[in-house]
C-alpha positions as CSV (number, residue, x, y, z in Angstrom):
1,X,59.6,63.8,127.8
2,X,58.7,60.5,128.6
3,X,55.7,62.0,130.5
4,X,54.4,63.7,127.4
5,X,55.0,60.6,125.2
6,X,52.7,58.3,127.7
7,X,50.0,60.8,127.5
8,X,49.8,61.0,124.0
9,X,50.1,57.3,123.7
10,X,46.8,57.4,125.8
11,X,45.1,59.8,123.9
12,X,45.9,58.0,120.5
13,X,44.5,54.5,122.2
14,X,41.2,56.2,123.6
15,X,40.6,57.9,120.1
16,X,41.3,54.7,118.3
17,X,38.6,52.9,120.6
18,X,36.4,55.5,120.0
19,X,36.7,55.4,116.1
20,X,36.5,51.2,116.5
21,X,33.3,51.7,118.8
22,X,31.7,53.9,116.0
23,X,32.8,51.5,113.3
24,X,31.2,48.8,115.1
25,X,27.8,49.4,115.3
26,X,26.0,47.8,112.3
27,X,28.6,45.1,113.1
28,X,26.9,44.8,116.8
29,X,23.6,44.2,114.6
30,X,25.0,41.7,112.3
31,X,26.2,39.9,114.7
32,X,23.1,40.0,117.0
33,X,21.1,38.2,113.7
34,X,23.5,35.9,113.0
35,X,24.0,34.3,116.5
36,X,19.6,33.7,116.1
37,X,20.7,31.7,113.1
38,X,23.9,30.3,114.9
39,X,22.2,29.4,118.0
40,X,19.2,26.9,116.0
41,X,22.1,25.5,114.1
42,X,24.0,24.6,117.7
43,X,21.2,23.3,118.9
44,X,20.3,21.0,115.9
45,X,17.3,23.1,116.0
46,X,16.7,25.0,112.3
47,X,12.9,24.9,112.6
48,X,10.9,27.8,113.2
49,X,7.7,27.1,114.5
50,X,4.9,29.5,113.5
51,X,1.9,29.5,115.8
52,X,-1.2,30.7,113.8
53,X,-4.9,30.3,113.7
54,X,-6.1,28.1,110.9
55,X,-9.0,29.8,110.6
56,X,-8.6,33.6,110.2
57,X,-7.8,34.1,106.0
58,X,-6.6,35.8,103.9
59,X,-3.1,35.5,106.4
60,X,-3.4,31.9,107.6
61,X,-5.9,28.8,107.1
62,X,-6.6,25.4,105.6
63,X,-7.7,25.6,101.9
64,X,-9.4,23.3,100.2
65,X,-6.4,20.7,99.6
66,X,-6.1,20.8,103.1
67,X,-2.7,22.9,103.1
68,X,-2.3,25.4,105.4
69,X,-2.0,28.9,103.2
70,X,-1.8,32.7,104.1
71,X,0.0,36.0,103.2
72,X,1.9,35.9,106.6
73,X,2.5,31.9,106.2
74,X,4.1,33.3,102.6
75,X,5.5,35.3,104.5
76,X,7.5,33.2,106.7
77,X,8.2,30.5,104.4
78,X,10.5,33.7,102.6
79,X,12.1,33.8,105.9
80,X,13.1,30.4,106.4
81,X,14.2,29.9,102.9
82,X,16.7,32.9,103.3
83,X,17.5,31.9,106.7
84,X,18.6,28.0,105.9
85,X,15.5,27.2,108.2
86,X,12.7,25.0,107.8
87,X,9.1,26.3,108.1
88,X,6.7,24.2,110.8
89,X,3.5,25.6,110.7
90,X,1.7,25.5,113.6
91,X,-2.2,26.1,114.3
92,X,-3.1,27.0,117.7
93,X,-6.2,27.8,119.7
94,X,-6.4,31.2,120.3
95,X,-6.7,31.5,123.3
96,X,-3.4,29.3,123.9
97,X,-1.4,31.6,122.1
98,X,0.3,33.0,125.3
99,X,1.2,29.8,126.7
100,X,2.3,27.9,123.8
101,X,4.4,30.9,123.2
102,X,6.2,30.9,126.6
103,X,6.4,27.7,126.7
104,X,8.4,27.6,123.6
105,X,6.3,25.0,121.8
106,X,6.4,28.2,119.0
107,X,8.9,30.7,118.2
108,X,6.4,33.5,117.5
109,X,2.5,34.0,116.8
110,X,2.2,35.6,113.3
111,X,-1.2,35.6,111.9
112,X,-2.8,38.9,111.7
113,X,-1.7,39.9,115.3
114,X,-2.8,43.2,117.1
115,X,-0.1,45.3,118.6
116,X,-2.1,48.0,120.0
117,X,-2.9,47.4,123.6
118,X,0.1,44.4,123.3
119,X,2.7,46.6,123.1
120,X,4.4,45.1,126.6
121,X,3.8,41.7,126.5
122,X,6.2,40.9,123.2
123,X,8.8,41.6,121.6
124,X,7.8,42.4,118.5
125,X,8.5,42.7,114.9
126,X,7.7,46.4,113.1
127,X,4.4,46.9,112.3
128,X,3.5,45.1,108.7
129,X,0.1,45.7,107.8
130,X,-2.2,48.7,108.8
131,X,-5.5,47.4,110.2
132,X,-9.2,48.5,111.3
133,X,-12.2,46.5,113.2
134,X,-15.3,46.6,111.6
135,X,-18.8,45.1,111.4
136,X,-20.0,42.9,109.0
137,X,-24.4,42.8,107.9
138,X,-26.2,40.8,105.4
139,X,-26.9,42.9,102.6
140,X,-30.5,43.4,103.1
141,X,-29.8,44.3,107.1
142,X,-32.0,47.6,108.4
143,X,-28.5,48.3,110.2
144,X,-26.7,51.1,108.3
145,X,-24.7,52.4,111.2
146,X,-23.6,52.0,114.6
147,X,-27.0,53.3,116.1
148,X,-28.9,50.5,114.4
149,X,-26.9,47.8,116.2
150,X,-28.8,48.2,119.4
151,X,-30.9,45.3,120.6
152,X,-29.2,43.5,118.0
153,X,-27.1,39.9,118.7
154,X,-23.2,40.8,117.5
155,X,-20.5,37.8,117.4
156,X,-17.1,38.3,117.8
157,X,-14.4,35.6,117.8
158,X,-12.9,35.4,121.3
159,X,-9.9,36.7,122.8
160,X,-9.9,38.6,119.1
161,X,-9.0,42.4,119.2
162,X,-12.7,43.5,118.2
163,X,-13.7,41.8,121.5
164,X,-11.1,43.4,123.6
165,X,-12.4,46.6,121.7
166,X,-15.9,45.9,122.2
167,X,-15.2,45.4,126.1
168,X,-12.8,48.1,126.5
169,X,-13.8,51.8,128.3
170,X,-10.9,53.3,127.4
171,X,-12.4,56.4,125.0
172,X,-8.5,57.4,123.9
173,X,-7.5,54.3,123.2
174,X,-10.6,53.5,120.9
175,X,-12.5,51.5,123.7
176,X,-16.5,50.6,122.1
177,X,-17.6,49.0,125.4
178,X,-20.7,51.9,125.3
179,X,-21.2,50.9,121.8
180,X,-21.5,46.9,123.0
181,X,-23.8,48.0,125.9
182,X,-26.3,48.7,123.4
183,X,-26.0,45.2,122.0
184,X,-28.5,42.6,122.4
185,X,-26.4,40.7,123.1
186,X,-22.3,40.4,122.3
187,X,-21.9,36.3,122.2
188,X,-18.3,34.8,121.7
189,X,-17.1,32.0,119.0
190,X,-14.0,30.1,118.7
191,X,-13.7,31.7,114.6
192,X,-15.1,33.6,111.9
193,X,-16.4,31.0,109.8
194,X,-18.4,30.0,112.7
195,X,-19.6,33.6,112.6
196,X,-20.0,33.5,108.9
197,X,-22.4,30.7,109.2
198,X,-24.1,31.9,112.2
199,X,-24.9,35.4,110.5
200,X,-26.7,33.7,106.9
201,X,-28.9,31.4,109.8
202,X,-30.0,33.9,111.6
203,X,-28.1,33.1,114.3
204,X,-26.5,36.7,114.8
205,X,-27.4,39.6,113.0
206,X,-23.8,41.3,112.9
207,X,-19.9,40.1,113.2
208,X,-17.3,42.6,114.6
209,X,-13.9,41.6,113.0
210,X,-10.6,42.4,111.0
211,X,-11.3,44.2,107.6
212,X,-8.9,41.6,105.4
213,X,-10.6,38.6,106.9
214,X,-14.3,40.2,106.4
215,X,-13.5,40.8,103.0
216,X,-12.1,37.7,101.8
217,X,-15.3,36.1,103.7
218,X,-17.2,37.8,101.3
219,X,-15.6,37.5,98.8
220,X,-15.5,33.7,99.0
221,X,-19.0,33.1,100.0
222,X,-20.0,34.7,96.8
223,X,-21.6,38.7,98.6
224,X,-24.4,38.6,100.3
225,X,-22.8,40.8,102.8
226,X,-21.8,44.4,103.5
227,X,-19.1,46.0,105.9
228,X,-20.6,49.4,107.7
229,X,-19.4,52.4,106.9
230,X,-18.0,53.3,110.4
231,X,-14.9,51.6,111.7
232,X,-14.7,50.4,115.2
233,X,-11.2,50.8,115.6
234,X,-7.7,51.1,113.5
235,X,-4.7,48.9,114.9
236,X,-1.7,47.5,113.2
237,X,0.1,44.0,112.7
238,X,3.0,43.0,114.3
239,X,4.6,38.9,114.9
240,X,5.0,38.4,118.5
241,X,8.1,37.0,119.8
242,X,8.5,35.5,123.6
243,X,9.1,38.5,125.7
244,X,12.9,39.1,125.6
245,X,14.0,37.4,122.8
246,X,15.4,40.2,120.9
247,X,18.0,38.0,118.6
248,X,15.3,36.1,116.9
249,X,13.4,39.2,116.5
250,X,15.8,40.5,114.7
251,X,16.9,38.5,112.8
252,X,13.2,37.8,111.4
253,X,12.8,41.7,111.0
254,X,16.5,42.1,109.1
255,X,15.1,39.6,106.8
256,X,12.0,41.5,106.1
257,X,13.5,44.4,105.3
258,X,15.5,42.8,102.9
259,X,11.9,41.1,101.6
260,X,10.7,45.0,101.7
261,X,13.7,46.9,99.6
262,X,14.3,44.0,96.6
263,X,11.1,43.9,95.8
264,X,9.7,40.0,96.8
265,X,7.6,41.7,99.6
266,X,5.4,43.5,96.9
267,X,5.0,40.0,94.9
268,X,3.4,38.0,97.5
269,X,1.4,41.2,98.6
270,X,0.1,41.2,94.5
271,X,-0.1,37.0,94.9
272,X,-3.0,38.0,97.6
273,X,-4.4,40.8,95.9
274,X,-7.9,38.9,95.0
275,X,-7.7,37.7,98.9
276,X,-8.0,40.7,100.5
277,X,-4.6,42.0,100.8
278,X,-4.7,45.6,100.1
279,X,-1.3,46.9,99.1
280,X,-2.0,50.6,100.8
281,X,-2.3,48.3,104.1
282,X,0.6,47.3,103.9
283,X,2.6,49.2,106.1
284,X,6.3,47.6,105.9
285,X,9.5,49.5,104.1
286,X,7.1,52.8,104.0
């Protein structure tokens, strides 16, 4: 009897740890957010430090009062306020991105960042915004296509995802670098309004870049300009966390979401309308 009454107490304790481990899962998740915000507040630390290029709008860059403006810099600023943080943000060369990201100087790089081709080097966020390469004429150009780029001097801003497109071989993966071999030339700057200004000289006679920053050049320079109709590549945006932090990730995404489902997602997405944010790129809660 006493046999029989062990076992069952047994089986009752397995089933209740069962049931608690089941219960528990969202409350793994919580908890996994909460100890991001928990950990800044132990260290005396509640700034999150955005890393961004100043120069690539519509989703980050100086305006004309000298403030440093975006959809994604909107879009963190949403984060912090729910999060009890306080924004820094934080322009970086390019190029520096990877090591002012390990070494912690910044807390993630969020200004129109590639994924595709990335995927290993992060952690990252869900993709955000749905994205293509393209190239960018003046408006009386002879180049109508692709073909007519050949002999031609292209700019692209470096370290940028058109270049690594542009240079890649890679057919499946939407590699141009036959497309660039035609090129007169394919000559790296440190941004697009370098670009911008080297395309009405003269300079260069076509820009390969990110269609939400071509169009809000345009768009602020008055025309003058055309996008081809062929696109060099699609991609999508993701914020890039240090490699293995996954509790800051999450807590960022969690607050998305939330940003996503009541609605304030779609207000600063309509704030940035006229700046080239399309709505139908924007990828996050669909």
């Amino acid at each position: 009897m006493k046999r029989k009454l062990a076992v069952l107490l047994v089986l009752v304790m397995i089933a209740g740890m069962a049931a608690a481990g089941c219960g528990n899962k969202e409350e793994k998740s919580d908890a996994k957010t909460d100890s991001a915000k928990e950990e800044k507040a132990d260290n005396g630390d509640d700034t999150f430090v955005v890393g961004f290029d100043a120069a690539f709008p519509p989703y980050g860059y100086k305006d004309d009062s000298g403030e440093y403006v975006g959809f994604d810099l909107d879009l963190a600023q949403e984060v912090c306020d729910r999060n009890g943080w306080e924004l820094k943000k934080q322009p970086i060369d390019w190029d520096s991105k990877d090591m002012e990201l390990s070494s912690g100087t910044i807390d993630c790089i969020w200004n129109g960042f590639t994924m595709n081709g990335r995927e290993d080097k992060y952690t990252w966020s869900e993709p955000y915004v749905d994205n293509s390469q393209v190239i960018v004429v003046p408006e009386d150009s002879d180049v109508k296509e692709f073909k007519d780029l050949a002999g031609k001097m292209v700019e692209v801003q470096a370290d940028s995802s058109a270049l690594h497109t542009l240079e890649s071989d890679d057919k499946e993966e939407g590699g141009q670098a036959e497309l660039a071999a035609t090129f007169g030339a394919l000559n790296q700057v440190a941004d697009y309004n370098t670009a911008f200004m080297d395309l009405e000289s003269g300079a260069c006679e076509a820009i390969a870049m990110d269609v939400g920053v071509a169009n809000y050049q345009i768009d602020s320079r008055g025309g003058g300009f055309r996008l081809l109709d062929e696109k060099l590549s699609t991609e999508q945006y993701g914020i890039g966390f240090k490699k293995g932090n996954e509790e800051l990730r999450d807590t960022v995404q969690k607050t998305l979401d939330e940003m996503a489902e009541d609605g304030t997602l779609d207000k600063i997405v309509e704030k940035w309308a006229d700046g080239g944010i399309s709505a139908d790129a924007v990828c996050l809660g669909k």
